[in-house]
C-alpha beads as a LAMMPS data file, in Angstrom:
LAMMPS data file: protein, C-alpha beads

117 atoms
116 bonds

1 atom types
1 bond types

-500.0 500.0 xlo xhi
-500.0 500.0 ylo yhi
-500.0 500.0 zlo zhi

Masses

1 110.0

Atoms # bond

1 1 1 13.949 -2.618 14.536
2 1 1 10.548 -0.972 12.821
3 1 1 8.179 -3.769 11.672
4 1 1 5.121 -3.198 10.094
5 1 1 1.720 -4.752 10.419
6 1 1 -0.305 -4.614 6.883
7 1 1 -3.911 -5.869 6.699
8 1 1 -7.204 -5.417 4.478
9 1 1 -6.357 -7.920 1.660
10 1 1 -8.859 -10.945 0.252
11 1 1 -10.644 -11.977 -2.562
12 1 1 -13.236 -9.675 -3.755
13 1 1 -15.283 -10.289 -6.691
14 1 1 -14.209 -7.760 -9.946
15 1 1 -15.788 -4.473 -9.633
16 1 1 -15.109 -4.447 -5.667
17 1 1 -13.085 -2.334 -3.434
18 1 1 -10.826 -3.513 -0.551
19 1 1 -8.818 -1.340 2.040
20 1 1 -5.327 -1.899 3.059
21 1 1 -3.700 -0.917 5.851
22 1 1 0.172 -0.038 6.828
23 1 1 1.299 0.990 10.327
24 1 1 4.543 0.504 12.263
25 1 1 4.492 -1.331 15.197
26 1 1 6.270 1.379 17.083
27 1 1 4.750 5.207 17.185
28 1 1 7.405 6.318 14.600
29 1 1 7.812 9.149 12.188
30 1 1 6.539 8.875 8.666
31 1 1 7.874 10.363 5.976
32 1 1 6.623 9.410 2.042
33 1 1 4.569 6.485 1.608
34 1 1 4.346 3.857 -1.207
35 1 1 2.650 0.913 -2.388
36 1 1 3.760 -1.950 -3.679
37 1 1 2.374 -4.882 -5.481
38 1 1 4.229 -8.391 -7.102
39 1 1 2.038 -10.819 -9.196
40 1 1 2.676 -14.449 -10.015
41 1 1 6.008 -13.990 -12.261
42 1 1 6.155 -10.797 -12.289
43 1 1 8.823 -7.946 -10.979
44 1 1 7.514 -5.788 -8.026
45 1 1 6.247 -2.691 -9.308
46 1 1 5.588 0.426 -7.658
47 1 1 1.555 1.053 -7.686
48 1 1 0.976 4.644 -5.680
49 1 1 3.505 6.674 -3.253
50 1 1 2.461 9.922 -1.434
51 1 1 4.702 12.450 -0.308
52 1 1 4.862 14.399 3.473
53 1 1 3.277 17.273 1.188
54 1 1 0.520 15.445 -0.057
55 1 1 1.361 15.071 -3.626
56 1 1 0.378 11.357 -4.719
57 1 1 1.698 9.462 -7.784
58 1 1 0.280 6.357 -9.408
59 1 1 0.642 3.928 -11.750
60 1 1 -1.370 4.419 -14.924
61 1 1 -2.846 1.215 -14.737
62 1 1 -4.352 2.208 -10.984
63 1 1 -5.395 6.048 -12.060
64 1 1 -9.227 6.893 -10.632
65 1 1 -9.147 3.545 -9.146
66 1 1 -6.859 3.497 -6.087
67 1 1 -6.037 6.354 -3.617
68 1 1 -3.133 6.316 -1.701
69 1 1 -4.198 7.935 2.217
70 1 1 -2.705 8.397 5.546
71 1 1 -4.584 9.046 8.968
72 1 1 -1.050 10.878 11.429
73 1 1 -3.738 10.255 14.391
74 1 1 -3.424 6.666 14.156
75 1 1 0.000 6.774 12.646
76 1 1 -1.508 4.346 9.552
77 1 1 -1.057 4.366 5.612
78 1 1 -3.767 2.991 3.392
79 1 1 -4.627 2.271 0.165
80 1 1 -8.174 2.232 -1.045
81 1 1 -8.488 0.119 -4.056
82 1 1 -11.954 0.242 -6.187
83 1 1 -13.450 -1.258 -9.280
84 1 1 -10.881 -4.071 -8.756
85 1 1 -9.999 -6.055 -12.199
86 1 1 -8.546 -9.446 -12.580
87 1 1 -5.491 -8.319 -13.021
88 1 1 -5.313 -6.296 -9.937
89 1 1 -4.314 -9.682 -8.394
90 1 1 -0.981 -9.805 -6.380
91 1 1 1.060 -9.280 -3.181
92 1 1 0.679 -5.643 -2.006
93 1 1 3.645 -4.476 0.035
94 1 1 3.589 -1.208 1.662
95 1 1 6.470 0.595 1.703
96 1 1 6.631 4.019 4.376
97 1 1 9.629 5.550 4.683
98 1 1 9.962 5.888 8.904
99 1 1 12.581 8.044 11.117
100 1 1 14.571 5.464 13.618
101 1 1 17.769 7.167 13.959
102 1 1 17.918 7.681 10.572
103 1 1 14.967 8.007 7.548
104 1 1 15.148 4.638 6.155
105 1 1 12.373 2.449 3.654
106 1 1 10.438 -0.335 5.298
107 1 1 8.419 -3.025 3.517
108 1 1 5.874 -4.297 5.059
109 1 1 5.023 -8.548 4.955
110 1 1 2.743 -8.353 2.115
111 1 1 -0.694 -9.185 2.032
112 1 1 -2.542 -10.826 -1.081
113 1 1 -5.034 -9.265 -3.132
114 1 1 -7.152 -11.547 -5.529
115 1 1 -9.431 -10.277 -7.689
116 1 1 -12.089 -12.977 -9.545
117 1 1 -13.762 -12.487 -12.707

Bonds

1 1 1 2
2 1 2 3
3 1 3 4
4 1 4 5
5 1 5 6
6 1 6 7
7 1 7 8
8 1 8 9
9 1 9 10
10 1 10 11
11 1 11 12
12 1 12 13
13 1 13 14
14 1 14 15
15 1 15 16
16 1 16 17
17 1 17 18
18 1 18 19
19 1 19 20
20 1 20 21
21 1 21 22
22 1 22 23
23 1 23 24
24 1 24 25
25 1 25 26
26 1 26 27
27 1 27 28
28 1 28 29
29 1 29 30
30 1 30 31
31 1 31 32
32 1 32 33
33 1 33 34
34 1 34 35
35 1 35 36
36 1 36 37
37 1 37 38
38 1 38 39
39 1 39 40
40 1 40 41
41 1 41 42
42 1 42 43
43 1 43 44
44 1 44 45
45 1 45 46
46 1 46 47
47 1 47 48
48 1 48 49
49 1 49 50
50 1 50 51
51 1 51 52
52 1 52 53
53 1 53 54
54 1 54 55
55 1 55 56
56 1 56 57
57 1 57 58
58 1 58 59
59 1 59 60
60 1 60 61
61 1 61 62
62 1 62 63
63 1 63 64
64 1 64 65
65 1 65 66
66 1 66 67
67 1 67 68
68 1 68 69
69 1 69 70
70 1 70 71
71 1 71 72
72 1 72 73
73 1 73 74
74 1 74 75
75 1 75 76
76 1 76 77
77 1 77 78
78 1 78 79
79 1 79 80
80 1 80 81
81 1 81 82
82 1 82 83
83 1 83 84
84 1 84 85
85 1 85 86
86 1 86 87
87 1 87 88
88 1 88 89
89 1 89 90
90 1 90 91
91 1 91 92
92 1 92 93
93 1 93 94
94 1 94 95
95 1 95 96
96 1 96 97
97 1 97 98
98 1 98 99
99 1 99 100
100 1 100 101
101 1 101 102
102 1 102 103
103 1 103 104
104 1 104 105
105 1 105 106
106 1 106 107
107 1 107 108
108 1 108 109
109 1 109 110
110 1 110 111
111 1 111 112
112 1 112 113
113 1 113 114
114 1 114 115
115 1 115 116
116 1 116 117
């Protein structure tokens, strides 16, 4: 079983930055990486992802503001989020897709972002 450990998420003030972190608890193969995020009522929604290759994608509401990183020496996926707004706010899940037998997609267990005015 791959579980992931995600960290880097508080409340920041708007304007701010915050890090998070994704990295499977076993030293496991990863393939493309994405990032998550679900607000109060709202559907999850798929914020950044970023290929094997390198090529990153993101959400037009995140453009210039997040980047979507990956360190293979520590086996960890980030995502650097600054000039935070208000409506930044939510649950960020990462999601890497990880070889274990087969290349499947994780999720990690969230961690909340809150962004105040």
């Amino acid at each position: 079983q791959v579980q992931l450990v995600e960290s880097g998420g508080g409340l920041v003030q708007a304007g701010g930055s915050l890090r998070l972190s994704c990295a499977p608890t076993k030293k496991i193969s990863i393939n493309t990486m994405a990032w998550y995020r679900q607000a109060p009522g709202k559907q999850r929604e798929l914020v950044a992802s970023r290929t094997s290759g390198g090529s990153t994608n993101y959400t037009d509401s995140v453009k210039g503001r997040f980047t979507v990183t990956r360190d293979n020496a520590k086996n960890t996926m980030f995502l650097q989020m600054d000039a935070l707004k208000p409506e930044d706010t939510a649950v960020y899940y990462c999601m890497p897709r990880c070889w274990y037998g087969s290349w499947e997609d994780y999720w990690g267990q969230g961690t909340q972002v809150t962004v105040s005015s």
